[in-house]
Backbone as JSON Lines, residues from 0, in Angstrom:
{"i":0,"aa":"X","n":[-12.86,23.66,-95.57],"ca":[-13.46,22.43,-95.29],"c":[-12.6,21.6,-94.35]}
{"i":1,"aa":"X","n":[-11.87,21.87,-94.42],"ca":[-10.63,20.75,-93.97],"c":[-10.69,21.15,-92.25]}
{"i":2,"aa":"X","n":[-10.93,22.79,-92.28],"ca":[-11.18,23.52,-90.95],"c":[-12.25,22.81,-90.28]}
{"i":3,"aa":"X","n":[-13.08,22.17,-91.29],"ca":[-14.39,22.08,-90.44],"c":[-14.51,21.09,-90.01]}
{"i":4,"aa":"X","n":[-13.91,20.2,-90.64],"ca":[-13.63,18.53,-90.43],"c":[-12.5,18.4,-89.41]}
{"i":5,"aa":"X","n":[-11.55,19.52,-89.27],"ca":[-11.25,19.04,-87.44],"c":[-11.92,19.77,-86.8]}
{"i":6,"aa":"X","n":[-12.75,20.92,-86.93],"ca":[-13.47,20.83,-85.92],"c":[-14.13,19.87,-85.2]}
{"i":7,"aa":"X","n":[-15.07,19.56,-86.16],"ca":[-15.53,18.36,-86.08],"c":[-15.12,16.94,-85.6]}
{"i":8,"aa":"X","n":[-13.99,16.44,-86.16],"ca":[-13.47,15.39,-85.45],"c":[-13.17,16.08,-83.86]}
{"i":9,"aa":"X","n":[-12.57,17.38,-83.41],"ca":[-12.39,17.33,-82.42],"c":[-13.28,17.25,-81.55]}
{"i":10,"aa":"X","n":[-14.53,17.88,-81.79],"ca":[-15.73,17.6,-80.92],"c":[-16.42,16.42,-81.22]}
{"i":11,"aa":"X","n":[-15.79,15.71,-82.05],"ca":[-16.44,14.05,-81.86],"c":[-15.1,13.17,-80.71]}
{"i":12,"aa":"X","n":[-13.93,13.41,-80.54],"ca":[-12.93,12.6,-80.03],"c":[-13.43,13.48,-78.68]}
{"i":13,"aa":"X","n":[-13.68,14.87,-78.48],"ca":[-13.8,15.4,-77.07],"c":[-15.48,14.48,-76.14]}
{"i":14,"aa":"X","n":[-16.12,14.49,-77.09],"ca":[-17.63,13.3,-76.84],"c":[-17.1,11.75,-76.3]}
{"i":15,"aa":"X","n":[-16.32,11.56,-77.07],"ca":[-15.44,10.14,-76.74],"c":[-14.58,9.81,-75.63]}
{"i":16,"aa":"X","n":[-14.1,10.91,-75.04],"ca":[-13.1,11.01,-74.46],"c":[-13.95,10.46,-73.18]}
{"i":17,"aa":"X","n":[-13.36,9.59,-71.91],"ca":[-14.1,9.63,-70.79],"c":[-13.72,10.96,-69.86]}
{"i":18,"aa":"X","n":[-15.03,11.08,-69.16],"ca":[-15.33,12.73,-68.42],"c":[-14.4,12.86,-67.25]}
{"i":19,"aa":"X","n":[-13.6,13.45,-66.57],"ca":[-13.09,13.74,-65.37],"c":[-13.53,12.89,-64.36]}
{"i":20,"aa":"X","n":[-13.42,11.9,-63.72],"ca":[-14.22,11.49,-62.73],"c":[-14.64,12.93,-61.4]}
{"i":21,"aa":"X","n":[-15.93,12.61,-61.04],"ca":[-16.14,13.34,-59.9],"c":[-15.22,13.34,-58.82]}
{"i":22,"aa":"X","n":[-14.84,14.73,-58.47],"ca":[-14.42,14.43,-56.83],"c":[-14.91,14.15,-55.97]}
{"i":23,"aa":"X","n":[-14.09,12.91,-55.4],"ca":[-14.47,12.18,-54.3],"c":[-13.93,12.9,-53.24]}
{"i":24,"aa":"X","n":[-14.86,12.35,-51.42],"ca":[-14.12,12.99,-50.5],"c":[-13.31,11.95,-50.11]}
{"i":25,"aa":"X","n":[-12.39,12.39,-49.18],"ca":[-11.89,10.86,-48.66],"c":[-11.95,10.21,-47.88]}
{"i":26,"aa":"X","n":[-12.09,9.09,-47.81],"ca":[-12.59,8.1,-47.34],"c":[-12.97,8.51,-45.57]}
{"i":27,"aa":"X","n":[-13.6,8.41,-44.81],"ca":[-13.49,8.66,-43.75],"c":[-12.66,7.44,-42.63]}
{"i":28,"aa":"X","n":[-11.69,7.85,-41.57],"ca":[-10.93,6.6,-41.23],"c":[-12.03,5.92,-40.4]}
{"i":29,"aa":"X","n":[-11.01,4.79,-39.76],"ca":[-12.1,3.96,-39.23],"c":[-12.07,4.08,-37.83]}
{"i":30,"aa":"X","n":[-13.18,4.46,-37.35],"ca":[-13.33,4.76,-35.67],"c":[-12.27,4.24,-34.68]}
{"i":31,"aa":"X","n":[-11.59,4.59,-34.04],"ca":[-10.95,4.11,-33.24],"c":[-11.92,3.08,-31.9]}
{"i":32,"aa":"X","n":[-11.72,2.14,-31.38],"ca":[-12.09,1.4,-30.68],"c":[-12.31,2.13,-29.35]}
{"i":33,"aa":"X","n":[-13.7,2.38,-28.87],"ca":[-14.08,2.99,-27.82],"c":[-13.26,2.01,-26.28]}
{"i":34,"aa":"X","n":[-12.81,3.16,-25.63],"ca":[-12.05,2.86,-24.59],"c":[-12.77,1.92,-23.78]}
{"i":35,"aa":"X","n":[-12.02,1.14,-22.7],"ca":[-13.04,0.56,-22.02],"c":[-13.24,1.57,-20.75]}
{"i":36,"aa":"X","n":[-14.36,1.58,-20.31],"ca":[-14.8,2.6,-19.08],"c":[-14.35,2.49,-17.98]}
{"i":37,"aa":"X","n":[-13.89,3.02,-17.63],"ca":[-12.99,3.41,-16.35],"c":[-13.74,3.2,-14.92]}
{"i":38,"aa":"X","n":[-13.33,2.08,-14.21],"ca":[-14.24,2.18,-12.93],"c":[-12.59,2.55,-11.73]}
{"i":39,"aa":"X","n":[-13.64,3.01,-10.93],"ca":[-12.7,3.85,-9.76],"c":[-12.99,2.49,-8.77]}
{"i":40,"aa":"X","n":[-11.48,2.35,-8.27],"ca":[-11.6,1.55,-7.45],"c":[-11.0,2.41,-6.13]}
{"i":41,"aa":"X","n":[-11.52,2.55,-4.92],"ca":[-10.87,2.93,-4.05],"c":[-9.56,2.87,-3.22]}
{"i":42,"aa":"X","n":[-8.67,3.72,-2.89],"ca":[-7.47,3.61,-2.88],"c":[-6.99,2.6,-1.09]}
{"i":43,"aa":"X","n":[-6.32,1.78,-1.11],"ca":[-6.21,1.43,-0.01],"c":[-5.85,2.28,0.95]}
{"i":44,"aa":"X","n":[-6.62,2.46,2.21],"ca":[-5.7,3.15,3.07],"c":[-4.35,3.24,3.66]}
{"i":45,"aa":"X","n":[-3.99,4.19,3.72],"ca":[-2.57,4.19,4.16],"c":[-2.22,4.38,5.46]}
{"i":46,"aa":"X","n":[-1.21,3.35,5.6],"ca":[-0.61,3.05,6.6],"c":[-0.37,3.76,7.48]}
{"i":47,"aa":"X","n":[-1.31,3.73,8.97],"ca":[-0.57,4.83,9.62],"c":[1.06,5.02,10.31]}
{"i":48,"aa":"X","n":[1.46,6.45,10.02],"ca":[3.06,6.96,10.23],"c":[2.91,6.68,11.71]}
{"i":49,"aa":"X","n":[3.91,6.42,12.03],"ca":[4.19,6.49,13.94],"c":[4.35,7.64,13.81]}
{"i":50,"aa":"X","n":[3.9,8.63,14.7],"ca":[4.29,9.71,15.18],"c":[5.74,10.14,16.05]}
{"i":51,"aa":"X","n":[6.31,10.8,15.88],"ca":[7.61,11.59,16.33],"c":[7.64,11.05,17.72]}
{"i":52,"aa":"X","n":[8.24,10.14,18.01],"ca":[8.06,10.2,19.51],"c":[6.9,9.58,20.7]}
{"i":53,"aa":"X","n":[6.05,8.8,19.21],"ca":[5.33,8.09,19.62],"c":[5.54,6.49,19.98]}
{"i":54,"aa":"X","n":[4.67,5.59,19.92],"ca":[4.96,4.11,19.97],"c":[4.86,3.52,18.16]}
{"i":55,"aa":"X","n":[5.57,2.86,17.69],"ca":[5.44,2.11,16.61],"c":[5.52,0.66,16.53]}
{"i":56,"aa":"X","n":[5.17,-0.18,16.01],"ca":[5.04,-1.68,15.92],"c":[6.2,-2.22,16.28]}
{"i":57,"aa":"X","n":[6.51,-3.17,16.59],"ca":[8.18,-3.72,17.13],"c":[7.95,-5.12,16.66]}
{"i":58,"aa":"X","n":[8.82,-5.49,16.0],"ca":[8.91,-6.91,15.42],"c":[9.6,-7.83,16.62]}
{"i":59,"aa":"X","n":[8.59,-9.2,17.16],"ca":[8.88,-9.85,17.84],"c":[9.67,-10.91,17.8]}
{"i":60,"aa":"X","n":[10.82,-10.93,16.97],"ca":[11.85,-11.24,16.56],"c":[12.93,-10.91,16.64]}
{"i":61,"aa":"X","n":[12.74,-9.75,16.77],"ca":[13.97,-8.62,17.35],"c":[14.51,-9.2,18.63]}
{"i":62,"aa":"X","n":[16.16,-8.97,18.75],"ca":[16.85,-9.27,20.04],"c":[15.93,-8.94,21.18]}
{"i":63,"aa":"X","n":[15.93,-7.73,20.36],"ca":[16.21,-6.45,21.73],"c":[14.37,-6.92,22.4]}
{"i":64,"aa":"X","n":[13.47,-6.88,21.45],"ca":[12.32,-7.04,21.97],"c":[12.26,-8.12,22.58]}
{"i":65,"aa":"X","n":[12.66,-9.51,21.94],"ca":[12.86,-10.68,22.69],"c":[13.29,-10.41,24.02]}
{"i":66,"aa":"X","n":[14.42,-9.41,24.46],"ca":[15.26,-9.54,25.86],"c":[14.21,-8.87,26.85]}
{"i":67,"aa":"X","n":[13.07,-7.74,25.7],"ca":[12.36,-6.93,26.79],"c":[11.07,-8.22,26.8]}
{"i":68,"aa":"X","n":[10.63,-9.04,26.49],"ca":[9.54,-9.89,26.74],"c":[9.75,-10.17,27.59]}
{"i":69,"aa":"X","n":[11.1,-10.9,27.57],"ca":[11.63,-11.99,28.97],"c":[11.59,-11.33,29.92]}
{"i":70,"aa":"X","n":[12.06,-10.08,30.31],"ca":[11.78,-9.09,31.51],"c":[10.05,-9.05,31.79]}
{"i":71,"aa":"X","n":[9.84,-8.66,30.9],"ca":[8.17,-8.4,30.76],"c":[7.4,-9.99,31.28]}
{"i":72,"aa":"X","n":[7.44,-10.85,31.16],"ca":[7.02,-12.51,31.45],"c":[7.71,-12.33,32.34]}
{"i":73,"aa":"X","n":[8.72,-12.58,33.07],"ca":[9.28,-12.61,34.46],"c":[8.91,-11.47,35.36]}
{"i":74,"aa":"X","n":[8.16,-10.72,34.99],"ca":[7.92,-9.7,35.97],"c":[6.13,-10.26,36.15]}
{"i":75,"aa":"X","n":[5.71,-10.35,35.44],"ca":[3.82,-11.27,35.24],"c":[4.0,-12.85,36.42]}
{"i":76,"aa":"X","n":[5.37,-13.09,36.24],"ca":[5.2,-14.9,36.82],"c":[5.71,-14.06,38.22]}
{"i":77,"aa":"X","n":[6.36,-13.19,38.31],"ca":[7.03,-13.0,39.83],"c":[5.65,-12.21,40.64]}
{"i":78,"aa":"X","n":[5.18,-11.02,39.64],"ca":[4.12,-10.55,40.79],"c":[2.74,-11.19,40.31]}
{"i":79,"aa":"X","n":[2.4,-11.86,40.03],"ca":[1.3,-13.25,39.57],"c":[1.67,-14.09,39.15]}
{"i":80,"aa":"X","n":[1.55,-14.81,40.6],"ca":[1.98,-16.54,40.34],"c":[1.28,-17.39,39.45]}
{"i":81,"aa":"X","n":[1.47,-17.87,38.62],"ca":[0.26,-18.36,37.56],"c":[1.05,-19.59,36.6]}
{"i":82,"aa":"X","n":[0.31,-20.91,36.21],"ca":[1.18,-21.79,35.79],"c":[0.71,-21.78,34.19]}
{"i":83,"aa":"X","n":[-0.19,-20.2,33.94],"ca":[-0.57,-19.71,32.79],"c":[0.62,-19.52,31.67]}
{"i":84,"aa":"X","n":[0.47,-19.63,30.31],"ca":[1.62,-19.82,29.81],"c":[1.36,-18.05,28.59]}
{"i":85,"aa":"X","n":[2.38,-17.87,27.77],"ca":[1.88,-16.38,27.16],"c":[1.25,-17.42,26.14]}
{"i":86,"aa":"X","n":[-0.36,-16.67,25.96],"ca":[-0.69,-17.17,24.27],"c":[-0.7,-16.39,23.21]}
{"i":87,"aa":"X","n":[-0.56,-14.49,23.4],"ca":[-0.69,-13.9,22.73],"c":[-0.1,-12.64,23.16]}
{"i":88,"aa":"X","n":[0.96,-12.06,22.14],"ca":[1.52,-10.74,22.26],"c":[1.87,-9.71,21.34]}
{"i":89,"aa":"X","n":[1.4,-8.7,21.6],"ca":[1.57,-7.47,21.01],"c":[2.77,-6.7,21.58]}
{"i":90,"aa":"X","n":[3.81,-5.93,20.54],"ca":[4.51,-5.5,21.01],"c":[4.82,-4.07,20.33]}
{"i":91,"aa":"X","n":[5.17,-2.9,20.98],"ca":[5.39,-1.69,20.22],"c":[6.56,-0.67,21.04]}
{"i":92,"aa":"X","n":[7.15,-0.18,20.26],"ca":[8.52,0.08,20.76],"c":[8.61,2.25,20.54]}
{"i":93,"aa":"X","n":[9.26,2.59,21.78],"ca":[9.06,4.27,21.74],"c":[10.76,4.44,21.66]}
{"i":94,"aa":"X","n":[11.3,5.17,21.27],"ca":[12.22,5.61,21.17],"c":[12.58,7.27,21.91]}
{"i":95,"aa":"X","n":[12.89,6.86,23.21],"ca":[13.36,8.04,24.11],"c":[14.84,8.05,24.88]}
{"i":96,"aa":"X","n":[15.47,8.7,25.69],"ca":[16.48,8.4,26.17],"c":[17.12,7.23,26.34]}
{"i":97,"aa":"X","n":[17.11,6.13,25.32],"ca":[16.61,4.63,25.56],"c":[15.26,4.13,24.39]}
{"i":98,"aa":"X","n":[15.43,2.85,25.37],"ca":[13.66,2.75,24.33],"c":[12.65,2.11,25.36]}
{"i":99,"aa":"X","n":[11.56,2.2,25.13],"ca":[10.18,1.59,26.22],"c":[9.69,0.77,24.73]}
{"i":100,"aa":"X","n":[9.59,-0.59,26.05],"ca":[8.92,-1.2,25.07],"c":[7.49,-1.77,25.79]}
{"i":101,"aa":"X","n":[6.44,-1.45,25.25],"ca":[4.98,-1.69,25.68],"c":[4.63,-2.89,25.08]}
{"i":102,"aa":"X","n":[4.27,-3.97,25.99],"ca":[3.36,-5.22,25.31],"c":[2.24,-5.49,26.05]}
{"i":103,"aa":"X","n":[1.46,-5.59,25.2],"ca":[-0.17,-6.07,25.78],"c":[0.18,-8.23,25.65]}
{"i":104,"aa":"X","n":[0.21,-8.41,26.6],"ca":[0.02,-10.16,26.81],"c":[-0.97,-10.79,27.31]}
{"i":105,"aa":"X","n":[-1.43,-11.49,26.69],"ca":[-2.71,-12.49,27.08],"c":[-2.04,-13.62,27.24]}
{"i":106,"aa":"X","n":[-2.57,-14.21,28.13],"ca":[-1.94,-15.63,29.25],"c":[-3.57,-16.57,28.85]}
{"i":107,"aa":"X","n":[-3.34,-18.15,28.93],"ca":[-3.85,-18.82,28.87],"c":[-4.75,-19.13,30.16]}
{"i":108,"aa":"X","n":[-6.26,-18.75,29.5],"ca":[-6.73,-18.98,30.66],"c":[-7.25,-17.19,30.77]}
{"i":109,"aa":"X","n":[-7.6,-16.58,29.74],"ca":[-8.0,-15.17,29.36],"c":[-7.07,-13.77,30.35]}
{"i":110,"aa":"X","n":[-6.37,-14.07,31.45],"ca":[-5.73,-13.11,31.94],"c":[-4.6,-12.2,30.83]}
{"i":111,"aa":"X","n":[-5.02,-11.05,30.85],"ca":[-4.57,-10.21,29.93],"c":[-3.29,-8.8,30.95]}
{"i":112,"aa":"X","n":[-2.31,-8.32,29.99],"ca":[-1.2,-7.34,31.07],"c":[-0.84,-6.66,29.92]}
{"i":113,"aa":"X","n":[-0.81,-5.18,31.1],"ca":[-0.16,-4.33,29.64],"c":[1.08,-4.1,30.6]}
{"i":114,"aa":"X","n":[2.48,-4.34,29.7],"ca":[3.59,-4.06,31.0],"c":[4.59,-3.62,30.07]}
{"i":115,"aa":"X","n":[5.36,-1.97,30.72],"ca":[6.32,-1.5,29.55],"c":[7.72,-1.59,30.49]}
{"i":116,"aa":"X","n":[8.57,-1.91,29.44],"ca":[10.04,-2.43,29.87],"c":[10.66,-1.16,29.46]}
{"i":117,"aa":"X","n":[11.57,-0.65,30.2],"ca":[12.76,0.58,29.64],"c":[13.98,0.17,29.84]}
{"i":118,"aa":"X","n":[14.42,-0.08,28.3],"ca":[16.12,0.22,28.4],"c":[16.87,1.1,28.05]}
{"i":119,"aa":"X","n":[17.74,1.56,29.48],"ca":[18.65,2.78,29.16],"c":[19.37,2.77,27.93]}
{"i":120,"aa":"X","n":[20.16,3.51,27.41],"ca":[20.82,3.68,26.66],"c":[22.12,3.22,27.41]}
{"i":121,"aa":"X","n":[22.99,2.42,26.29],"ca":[24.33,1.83,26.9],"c":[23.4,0.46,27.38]}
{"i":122,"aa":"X","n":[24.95,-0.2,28.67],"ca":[24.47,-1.6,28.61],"c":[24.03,-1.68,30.19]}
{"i":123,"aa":"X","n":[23.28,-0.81,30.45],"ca":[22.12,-0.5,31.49],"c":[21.42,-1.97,31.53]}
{"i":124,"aa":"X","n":[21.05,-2.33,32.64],"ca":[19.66,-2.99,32.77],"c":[18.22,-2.94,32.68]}
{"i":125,"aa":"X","n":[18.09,-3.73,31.92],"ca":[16.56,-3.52,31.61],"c":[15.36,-3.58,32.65]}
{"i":126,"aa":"X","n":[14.49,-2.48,32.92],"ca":[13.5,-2.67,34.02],"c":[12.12,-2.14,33.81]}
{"i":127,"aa":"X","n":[10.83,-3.07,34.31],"ca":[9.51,-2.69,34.04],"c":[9.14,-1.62,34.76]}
{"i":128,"aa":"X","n":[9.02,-0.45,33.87],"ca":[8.61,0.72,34.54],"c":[6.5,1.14,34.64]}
{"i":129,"aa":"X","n":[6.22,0.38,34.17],"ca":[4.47,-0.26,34.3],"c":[3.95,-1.23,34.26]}
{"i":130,"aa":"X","n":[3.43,-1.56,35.44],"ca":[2.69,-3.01,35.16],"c":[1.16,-3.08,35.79]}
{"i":131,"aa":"X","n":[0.38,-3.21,34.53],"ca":[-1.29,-3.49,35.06],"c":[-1.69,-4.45,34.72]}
{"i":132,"aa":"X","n":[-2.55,-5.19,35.24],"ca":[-3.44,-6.8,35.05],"c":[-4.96,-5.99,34.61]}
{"i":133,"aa":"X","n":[-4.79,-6.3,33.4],"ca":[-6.54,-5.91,32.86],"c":[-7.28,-6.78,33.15]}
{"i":134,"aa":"X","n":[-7.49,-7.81,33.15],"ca":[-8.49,-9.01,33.52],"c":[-7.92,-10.6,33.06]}
């Protein structure tokens, strides 16, 4: 009897007992924040390289370009007499036995000159080896 009465109690305390909880899955995380969309912006163009031996930009600040202007304007006032003054200049510089320096000048009063100065290498004198009057 005594057998039967723990049986018994045990399958009354096993009724009592709370059940295993179910397995859960886990939790799923939380989405990561969708990127923002990517717009293509086009790349600036790049700068063109002077070429080997070509002409490149010359800063008109430079001595040296300054000394070739003044040649370049004194050669415009000597073979066109003109009481036109420079209003605008471009200047670009080649690097050869020496250097040529090419400036396009516009004079007041729309007369425009493309005139290139060469200085030897060493302390040579500087001299206009082209001079044209575009208009």
């Amino acid at each position: 009897m005594i057998r039967l009465m723990s049986a018994a109690l045990m399958l009354t305390l096993a009724a009592c007992a709370p059940s295993p909880a179910p397995a859960t899955e886990p939790a799923p995380e939380p989405a990561a924040p969708a990127a923002p969309a990517m717009v293509e912006t086009p790349a600036p163009p790049a700068p063109e390289a002077p070429i080997t031996g070509g002409y490149a930009p010359a800063d008109l600040a430079d001595e040296g370009v300054k000394a070739a202007l003044a040649v370049a304007t004194d050669a415009i006032y000597t073979r066109d007499p003109t009481r036109a003054l420079v209003e605008k200049t471009e200047a670009k510089v080649q690097v050869v036995a020496g250097l040529n320096y090419a400036f396009d000048i516009t004079m007041t009063g729309g007369a425009h000159y493309k005139v290139v100065v060469y200085k030897p290498l060493g302390d040579a004198k500087m001299e206009v080896t082209s001079y044209e009057k575009v208009g």
